[in-house]
C-alpha positions as CSV (number, residue, x, y, z in Angstrom):
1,X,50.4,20.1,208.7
2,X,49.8,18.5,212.1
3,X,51.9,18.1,215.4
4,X,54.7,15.1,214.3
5,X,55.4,12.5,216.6
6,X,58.7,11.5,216.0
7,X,61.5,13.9,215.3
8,X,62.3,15.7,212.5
9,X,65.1,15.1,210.3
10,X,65.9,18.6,209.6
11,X,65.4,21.8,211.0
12,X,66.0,25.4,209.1
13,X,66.6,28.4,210.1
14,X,66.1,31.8,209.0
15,X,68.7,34.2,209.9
16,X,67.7,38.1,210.6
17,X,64.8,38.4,213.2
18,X,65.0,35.1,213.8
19,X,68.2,33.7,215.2
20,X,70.0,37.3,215.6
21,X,68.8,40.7,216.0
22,X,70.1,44.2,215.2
23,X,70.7,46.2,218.1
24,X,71.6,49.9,218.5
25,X,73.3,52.6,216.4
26,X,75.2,50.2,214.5
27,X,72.7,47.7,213.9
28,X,73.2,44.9,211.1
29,X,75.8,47.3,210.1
30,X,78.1,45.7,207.8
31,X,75.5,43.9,205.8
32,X,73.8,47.4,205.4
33,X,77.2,48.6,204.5
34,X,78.3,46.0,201.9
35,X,74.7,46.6,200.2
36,X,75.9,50.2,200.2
37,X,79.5,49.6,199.1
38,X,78.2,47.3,196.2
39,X,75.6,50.1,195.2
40,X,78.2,52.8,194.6
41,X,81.2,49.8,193.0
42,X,78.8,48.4,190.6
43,X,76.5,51.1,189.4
44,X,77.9,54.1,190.3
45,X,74.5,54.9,192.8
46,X,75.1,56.8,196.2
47,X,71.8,54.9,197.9
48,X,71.0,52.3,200.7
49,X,68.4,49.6,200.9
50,X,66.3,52.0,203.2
51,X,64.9,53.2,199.7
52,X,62.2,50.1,199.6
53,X,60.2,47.9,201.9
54,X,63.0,45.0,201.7
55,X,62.0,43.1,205.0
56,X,61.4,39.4,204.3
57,X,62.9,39.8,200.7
58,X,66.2,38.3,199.8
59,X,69.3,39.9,199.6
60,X,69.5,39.8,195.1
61,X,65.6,40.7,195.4
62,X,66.5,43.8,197.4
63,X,69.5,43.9,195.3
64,X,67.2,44.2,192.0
65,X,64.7,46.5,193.7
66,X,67.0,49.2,194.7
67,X,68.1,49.4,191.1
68,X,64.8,49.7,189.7
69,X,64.0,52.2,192.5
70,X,66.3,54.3,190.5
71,X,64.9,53.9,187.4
72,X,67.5,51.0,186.1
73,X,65.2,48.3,183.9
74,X,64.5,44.8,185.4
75,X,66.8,43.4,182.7
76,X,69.7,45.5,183.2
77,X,69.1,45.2,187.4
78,X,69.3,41.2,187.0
79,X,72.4,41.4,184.5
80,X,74.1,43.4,187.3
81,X,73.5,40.3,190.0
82,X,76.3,38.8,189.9
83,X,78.7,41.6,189.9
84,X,76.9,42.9,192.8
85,X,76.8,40.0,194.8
86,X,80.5,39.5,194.8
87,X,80.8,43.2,195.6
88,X,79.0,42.3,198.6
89,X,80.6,39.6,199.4
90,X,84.2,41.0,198.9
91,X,83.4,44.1,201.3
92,X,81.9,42.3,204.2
93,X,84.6,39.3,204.2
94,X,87.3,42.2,204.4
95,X,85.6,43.6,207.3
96,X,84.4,40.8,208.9
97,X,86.2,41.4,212.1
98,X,83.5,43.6,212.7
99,X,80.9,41.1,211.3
100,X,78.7,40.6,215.0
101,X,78.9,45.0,215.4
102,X,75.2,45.4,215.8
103,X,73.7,42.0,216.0
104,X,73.1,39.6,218.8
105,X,71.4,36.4,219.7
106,X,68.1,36.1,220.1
107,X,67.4,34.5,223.7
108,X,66.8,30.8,223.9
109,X,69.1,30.6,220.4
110,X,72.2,29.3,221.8
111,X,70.1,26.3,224.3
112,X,68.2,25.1,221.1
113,X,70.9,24.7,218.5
114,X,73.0,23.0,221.6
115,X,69.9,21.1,222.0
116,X,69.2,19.9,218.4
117,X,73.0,18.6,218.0
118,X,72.3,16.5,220.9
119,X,69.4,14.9,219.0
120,X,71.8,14.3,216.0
121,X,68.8,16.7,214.0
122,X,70.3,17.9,210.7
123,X,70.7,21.7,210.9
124,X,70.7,24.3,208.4
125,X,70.5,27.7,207.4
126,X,67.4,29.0,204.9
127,X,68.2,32.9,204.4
128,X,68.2,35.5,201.7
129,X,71.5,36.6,202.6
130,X,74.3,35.5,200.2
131,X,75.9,32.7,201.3
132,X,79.3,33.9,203.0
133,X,77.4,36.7,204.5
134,X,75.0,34.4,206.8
135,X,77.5,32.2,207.8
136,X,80.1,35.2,208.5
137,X,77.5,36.3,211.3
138,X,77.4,33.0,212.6
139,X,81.0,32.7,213.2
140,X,81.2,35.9,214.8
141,X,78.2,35.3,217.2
142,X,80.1,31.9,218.2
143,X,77.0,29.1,217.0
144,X,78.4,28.4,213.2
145,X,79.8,25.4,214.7
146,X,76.6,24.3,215.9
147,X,74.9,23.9,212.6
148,X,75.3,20.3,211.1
149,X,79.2,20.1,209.0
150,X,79.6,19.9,206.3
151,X,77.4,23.7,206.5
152,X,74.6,23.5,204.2
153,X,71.6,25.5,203.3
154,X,69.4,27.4,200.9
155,X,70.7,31.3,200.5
156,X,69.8,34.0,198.5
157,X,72.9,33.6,196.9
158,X,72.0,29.9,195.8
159,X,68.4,31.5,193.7
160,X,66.9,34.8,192.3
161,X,63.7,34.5,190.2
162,X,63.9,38.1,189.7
163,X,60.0,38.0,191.3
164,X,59.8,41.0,193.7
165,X,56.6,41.0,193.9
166,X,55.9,38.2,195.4
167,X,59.6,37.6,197.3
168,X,58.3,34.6,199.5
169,X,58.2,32.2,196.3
170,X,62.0,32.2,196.1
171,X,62.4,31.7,199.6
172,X,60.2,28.4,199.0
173,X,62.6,27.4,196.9
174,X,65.8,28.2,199.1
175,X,63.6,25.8,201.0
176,X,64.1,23.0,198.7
177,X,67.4,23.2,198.1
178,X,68.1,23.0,201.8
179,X,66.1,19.9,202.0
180,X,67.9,18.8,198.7
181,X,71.4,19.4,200.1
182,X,69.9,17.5,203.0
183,X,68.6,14.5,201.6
184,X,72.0,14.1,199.4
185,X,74.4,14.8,202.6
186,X,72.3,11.5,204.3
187,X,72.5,9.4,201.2
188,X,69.2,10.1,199.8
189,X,68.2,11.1,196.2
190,X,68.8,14.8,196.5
191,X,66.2,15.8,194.0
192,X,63.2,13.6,195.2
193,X,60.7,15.8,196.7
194,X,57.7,13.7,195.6
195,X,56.7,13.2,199.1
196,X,56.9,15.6,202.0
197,X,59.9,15.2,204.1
198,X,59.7,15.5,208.1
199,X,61.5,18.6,208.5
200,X,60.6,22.3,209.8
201,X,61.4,25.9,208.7
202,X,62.0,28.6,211.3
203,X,61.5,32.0,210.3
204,X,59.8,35.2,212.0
205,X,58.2,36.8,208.7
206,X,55.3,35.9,206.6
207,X,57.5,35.5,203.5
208,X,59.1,32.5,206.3
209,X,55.9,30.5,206.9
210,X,54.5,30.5,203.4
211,X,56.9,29.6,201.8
212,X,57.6,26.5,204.0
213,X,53.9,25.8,203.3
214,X,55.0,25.7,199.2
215,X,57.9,23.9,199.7
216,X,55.5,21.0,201.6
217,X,57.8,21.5,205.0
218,X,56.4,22.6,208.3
219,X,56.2,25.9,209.4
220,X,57.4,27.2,212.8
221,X,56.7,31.0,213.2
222,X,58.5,33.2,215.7
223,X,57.0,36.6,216.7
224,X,60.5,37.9,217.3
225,X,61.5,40.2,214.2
226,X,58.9,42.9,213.4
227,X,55.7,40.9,212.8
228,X,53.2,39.7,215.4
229,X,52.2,36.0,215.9
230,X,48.6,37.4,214.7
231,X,50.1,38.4,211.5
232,X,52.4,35.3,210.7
233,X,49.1,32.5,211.8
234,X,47.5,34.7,208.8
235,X,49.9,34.7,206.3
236,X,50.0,30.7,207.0
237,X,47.4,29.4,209.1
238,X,48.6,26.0,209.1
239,X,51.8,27.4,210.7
240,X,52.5,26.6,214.5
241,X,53.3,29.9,216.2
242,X,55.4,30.9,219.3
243,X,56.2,33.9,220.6
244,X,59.7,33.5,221.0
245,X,62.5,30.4,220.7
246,X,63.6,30.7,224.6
247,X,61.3,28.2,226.2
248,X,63.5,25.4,224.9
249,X,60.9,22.4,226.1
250,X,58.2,24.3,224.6
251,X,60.1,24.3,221.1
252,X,61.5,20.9,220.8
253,X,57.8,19.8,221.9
254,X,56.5,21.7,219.0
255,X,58.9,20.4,216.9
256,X,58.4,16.9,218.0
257,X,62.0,16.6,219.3
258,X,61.6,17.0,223.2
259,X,62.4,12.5,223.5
């Protein structure tokens, strides 16, 4: 996966770490609180996702760990999904005023999303969060209408494998359905991914970069969340690494989008 010399036709994002982080006492608080609020609705559990390692996983992957963390079977835990996604949902749209409490931009953020529009680059989100979640923060961080309309993506919400063990695989394929969604929104054959197709995934977690490797995109690794560019150029060493999305020449360089 090599510097491209033209630009690309789509550009993903990751959400958490990478375009927004969580600041202070209330950080990412309402997501926190809807995986809370969904706990205690659905199966009667007082608990909070702080019970595993969930960084990097998708939100019905953290959704199916905390249950098994207390002792619920992997069958039961996946039959419970969709009852618990809606309870999240549900909770954080009825609080959603309060949907940007804890979370800000990441610098640079703003300039590049301007600057992709610009280009007429396709823009999209590729997150574990469910659906209405992600694009809740956007809104109340002011860039939702900066991402190509119709919105499109690949979100948790969209696949669970129930695979926690190796969480990056279903992000690869939130991948591919962004691409898909993509490639149908521009007239293409949405499920052709045959050959690889000139687009990039942005992400600052090792689960990010290797799983844009699998789904044949390019990877563009961040050190801006909670792992170091050391640690993402190992997960993927194909990967092209930055420290940070602010130097907006540097990253539509890298991208092959600066013209």
């Amino acid at each position: 996966m090599g510097h491209v010399l033209h630009a690309p036709v789509l550009v993903s994002f990751d959400v958490d770490g990478t375009l927004i982080k969580s600041v202070g006492e209330k950080a990412n608080w309402l997501h926190r609180e809807a995986f809370t609020h969904a706990f205690k609705q659905v199966c009667n559990l007082d608990t909070a996702i702080e019970v595993i390692k969930h960084h990097g996983s998708t939100d019905p992957l953290i959704l199916i760990k905390v249950q098994e963390h207390h002792g619920i079977s992997k069958k039961q835990a996946m039959a419970n999904l969709p009852a618990l996604e809606q309870s999240m949902v549900d909770h954080f749209l009825a609080h959603k005023e309060r949907a940007g409490e804890g979370l800000e931009l990441l610098p640079g953020v703003l300039d590049l999303l301007k600057a992709l529009k610009t280009r007429a680059i396709s823009r999209c989100l590729v997150t574990g969060n469910l659906e209405p979640i992600a694009w809740a923060k956007m809104e109340a961080l002011g860039v939702a209408e900066l991402f190509s309309q119709p919105r499109f993506g690949g979100f948790g919400s969209d696949f669970c494998s129930g695979n926690t063990e190796e969480s990056w695989m279903d992000r690869a394929e939130l991948v591919r359905i962004a691409n898909r969604k993509a490639q149908a929104q521009s007239g293409g054959v949405p499920d052709d991914l045959s050959l690889p197709i000139n687009s990039w995934h942005v992400g600052d977690a090792p689960p990010d970069v290797k799983a844009a490797a699998l789904a044949r995109v390019k990877a563009l690794g961040v050190s801006t969340g909670i792992y170091t560019e050391a640690e993402l150029k190992e997960a993927q060493p194909d990967a092209l690494v930055l420290d940070s999305l602010q130097d907006l020449a540097n990253v539509l360089r890298a991208l092959g989008a600066s013209s």
